[in-house]
C-alpha positions as a Markdown table, in Angstrom:
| # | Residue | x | y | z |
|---|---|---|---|---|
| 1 | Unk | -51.9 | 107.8 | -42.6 |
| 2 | Unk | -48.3 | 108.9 | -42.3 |
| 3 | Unk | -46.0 | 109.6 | -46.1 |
| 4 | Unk | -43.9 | 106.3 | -44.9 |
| 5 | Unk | -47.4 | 104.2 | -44.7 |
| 6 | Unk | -48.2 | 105.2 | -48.3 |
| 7 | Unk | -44.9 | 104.5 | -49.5 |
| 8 | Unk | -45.4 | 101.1 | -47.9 |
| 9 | Unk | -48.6 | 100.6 | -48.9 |
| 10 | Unk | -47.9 | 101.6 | -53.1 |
| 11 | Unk | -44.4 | 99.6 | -53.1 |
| 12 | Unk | -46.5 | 96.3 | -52.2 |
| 13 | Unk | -49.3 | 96.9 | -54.7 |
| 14 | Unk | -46.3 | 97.0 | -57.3 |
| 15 | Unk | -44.9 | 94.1 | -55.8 |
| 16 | Unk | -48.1 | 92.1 | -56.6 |
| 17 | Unk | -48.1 | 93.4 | -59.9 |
| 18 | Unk | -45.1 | 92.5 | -60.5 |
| 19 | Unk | -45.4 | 89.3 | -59.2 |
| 20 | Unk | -48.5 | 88.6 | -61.3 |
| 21 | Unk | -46.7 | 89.6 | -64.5 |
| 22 | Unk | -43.9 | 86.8 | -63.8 |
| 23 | Unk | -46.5 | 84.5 | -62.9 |
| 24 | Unk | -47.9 | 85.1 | -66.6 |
| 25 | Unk | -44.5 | 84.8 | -68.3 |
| 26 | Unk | -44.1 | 81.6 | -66.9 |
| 27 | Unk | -47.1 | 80.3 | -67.8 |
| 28 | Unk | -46.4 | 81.5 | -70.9 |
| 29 | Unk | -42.9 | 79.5 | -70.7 |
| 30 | Unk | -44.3 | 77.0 | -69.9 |
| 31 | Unk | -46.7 | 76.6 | -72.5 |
| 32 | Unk | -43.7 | 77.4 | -75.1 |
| 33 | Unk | -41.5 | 74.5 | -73.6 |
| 34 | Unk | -44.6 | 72.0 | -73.7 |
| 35 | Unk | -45.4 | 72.3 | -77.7 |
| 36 | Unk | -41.9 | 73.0 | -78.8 |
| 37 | Unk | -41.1 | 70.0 | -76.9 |
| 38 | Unk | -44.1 | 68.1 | -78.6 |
| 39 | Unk | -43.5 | 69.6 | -82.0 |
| 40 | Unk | -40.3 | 68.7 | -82.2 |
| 41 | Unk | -40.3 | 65.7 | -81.1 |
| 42 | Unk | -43.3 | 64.7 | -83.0 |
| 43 | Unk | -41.2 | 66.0 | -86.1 |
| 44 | Unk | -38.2 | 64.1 | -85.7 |
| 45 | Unk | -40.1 | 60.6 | -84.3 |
| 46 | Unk | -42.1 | 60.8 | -88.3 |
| 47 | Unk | -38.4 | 61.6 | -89.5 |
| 48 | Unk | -37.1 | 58.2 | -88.2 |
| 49 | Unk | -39.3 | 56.1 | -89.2 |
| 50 | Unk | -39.4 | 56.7 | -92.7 |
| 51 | Unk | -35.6 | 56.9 | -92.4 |
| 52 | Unk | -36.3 | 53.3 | -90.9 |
| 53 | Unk | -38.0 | 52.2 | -94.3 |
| 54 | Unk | -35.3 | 54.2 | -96.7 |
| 55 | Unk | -32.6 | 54.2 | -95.0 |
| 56 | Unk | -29.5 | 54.4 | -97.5 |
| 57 | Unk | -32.3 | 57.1 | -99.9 |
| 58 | Unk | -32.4 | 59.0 | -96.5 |
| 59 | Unk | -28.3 | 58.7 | -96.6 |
| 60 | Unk | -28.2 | 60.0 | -99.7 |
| 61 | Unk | -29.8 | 62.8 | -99.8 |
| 62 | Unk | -28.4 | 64.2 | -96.4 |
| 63 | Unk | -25.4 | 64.0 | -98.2 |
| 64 | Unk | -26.9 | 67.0 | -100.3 |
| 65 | Unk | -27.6 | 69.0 | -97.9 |
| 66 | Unk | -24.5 | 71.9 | -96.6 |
| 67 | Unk | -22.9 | 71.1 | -93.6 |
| 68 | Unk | -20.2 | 74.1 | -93.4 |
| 69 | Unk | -23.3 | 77.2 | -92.7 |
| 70 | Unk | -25.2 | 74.5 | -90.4 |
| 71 | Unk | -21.9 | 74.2 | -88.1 |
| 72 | Unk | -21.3 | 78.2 | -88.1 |
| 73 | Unk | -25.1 | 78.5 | -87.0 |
| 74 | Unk | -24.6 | 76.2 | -84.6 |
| 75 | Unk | -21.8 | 77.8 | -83.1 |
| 76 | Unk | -23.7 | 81.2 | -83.1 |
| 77 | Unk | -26.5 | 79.2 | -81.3 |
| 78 | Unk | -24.6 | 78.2 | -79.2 |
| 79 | Unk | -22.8 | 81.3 | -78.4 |
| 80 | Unk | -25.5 | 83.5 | -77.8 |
| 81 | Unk | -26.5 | 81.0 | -75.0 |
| 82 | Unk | -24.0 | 81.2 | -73.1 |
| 83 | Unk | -23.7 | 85.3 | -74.0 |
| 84 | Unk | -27.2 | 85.6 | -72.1 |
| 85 | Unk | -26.2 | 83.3 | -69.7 |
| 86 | Unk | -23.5 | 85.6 | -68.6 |
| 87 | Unk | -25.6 | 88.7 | -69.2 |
| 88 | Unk | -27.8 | 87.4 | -66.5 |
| 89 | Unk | -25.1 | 86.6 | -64.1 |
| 90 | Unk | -24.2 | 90.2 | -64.8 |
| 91 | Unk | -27.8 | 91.2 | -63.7 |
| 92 | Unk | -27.3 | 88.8 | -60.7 |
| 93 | Unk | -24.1 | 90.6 | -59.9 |
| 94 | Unk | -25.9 | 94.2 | -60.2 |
| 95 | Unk | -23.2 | 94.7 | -63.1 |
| 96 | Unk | -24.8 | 96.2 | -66.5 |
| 97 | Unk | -26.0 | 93.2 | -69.2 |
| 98 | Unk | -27.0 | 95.7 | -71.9 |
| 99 | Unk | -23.7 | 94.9 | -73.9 |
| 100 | Unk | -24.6 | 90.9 | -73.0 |
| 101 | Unk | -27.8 | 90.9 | -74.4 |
| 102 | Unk | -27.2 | 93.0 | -77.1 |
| 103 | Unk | -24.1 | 90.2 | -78.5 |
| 104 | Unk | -26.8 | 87.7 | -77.7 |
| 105 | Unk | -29.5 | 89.6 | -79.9 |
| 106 | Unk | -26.6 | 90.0 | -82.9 |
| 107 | Unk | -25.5 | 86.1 | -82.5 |
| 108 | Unk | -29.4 | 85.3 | -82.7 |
| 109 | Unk | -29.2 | 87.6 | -85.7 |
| 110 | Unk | -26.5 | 85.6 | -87.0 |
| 111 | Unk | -27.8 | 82.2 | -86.8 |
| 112 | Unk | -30.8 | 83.1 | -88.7 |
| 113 | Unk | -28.3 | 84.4 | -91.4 |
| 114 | Unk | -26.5 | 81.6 | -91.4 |
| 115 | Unk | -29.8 | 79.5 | -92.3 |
| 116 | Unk | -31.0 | 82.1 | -95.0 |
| 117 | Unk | -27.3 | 81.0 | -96.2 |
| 118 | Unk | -28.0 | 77.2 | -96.0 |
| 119 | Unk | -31.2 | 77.3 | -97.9 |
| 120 | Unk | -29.9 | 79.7 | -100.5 |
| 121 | Unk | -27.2 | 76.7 | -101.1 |
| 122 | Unk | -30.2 | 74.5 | -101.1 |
| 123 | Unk | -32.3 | 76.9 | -103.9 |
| 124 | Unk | -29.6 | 77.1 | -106.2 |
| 125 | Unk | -28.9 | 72.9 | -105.7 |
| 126 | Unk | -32.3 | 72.6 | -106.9 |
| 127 | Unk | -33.1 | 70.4 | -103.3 |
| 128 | Unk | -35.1 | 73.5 | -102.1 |
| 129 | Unk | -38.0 | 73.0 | -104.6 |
| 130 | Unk | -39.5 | 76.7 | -103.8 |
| 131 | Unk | -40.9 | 78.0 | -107.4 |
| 132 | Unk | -38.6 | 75.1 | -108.8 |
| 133 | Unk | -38.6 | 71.4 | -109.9 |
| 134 | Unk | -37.4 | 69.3 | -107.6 |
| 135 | Unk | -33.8 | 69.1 | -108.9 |
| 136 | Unk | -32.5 | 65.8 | -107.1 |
| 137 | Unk | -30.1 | 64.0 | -108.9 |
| 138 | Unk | -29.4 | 60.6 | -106.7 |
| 139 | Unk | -31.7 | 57.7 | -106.5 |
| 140 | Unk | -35.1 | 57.5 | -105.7 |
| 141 | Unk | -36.3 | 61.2 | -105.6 |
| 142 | Unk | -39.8 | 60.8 | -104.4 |
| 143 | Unk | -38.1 | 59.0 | -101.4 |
| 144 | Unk | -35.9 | 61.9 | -101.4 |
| 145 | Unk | -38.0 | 64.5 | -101.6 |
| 146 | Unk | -40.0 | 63.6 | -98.2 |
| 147 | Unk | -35.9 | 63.8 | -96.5 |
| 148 | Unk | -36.0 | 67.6 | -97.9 |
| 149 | Unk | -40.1 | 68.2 | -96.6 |
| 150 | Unk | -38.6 | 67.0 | -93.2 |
| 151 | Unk | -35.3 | 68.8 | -93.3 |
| 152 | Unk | -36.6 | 72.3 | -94.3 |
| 153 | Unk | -40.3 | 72.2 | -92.5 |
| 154 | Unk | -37.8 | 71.4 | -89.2 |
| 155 | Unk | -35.7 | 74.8 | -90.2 |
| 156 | Unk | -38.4 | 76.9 | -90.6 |
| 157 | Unk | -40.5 | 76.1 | -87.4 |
| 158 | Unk | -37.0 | 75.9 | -85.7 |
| 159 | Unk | -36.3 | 79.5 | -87.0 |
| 160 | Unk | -39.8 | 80.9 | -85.8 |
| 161 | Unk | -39.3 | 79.3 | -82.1 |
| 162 | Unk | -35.6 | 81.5 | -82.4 |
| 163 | Unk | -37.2 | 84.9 | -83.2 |
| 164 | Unk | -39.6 | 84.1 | -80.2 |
| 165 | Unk | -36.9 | 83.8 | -78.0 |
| 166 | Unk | -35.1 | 86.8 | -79.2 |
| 167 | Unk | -38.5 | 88.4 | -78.9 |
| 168 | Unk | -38.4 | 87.4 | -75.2 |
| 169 | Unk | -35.2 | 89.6 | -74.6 |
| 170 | Unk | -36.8 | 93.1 | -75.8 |
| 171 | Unk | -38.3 | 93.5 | -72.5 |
| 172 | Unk | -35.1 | 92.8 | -70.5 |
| 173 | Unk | -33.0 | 94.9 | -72.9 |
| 174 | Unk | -35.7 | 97.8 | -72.0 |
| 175 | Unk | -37.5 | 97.2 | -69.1 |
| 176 | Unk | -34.7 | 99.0 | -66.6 |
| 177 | Unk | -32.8 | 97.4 | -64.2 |
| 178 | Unk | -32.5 | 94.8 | -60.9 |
| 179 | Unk | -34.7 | 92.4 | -60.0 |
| 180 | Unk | -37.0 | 93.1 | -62.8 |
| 181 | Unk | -34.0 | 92.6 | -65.8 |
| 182 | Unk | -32.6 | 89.5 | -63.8 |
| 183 | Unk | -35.6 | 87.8 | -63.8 |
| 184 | Unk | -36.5 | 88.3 | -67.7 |
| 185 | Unk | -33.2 | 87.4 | -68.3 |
| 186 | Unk | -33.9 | 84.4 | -67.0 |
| 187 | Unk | -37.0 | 83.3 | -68.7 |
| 188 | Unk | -35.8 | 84.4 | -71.9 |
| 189 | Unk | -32.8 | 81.5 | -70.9 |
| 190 | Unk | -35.9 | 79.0 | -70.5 |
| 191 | Unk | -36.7 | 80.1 | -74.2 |
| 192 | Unk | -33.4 | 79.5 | -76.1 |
| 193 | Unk | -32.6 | 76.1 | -74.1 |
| 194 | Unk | -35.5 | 75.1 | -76.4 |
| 195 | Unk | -33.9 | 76.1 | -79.8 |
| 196 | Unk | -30.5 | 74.9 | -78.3 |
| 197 | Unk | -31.6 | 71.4 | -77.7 |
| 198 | Unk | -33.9 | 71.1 | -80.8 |
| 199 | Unk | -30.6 | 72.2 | -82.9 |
| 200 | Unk | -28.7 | 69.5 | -81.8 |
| 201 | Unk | -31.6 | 66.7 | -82.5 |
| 202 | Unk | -31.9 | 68.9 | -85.8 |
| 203 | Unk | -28.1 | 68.5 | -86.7 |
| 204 | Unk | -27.9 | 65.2 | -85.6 |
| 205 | Unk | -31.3 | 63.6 | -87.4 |
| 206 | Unk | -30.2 | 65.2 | -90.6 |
| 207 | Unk | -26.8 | 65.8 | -91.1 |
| 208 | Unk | -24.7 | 63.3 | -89.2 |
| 209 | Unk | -27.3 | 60.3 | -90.7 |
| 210 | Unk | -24.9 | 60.1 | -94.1 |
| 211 | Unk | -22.4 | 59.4 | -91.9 |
């Protein structure tokens, strides 16, 4: 067997390896977009229909909640989509994305700063009832208080499907370059499409309904 054979033969064994490991991401991509996608949805379909019974209480109390460091996570959302987006036409281009992805990992960063800020604002207006009374002052607070259990159990799970997707850029930020980067660059897009949709359902079930 000649030295070219064998460098044949070892460069398509890594090939199927490497095809195999793709074929697991996107399973596991898969499986992430399914229940997010059911989660979610499930969430915010229980959300509107007891906003459908308590309408104007619903109103209400959205008008407690802080719209100013919901926008500027939004915007960071946002922004770190379309950051990875161009790091992996960067990849596509054979151009370096490790100053991409790393913008994308801060903006991440940011957003979940942004919500630590929100429900700070919410702890201190005594609508974040963590260790606290419920400290509601508009009418009907039992009514309100299942808004709040809607509003923050959405946040939470909406911030642990973020760090997942940040998680799922570690191995593009490290795992070298090519074919490899490009195409983990590309799943980890799959992942935040997820939180990007799911943030705009968010702001819209909870913050433009007092409108």
């Amino acid at each position: 067997m000649t030295a070219r054979h064998r460098h044949t033969m070892l460069v398509t064994h890594d090939m199927g390896g490497l095809h195999r490991l793709f074929d697991a991401d996107r399973v596991r991509l898969g499986l992430y977009l399914f229940f997010g996608t059911l989660l979610f949805a499930s969430l915010l379909l229980a959300f509107a229909l007891h906003y459908r019974q308590t309408p104007a209480v619903f109103a209400a109390a959205a008008a407690e909640l802080h719209w100013r460091p919901a926008v500027l996570g939004g915007a960071l959302l946002i922004s770190a989509g379309w950051t990875l987006t161009r790091a992996a036409g960067a990849a596509e281009r054979g151009a370096s994305a490790t100053g991409g992805m790393l913008l994308t990992l801060m903006l991440g960063l940011g957003f979940l700063a942004a919500r630590g800020w929100e429900g700070y604002l919410e702890y201190q207006g005594g609508v974040l009832p963590l260790g606290q009374p419920f400290g509601y002052d508009g009418p009907h607070p039992l009514e309100a208080l299942r808004f709040f259990h809607f509003h923050h159990l959405v946040a939470v799970l909406h911030g642990v499907f973020v760090l997942i997707a940040l998680a799922t850029m570690l191995p593009a930020l490290t795992g070298g370059d090519g074919e490899r980067r490009l195409t983990r660059l590309r799943l980890a897009g799959g992942y935040w499409a997820l939180v990007e949709i799911v943030w705009v359902a968010d702001f819209t079930a909870f913050y433009l309904i007092g409108a």
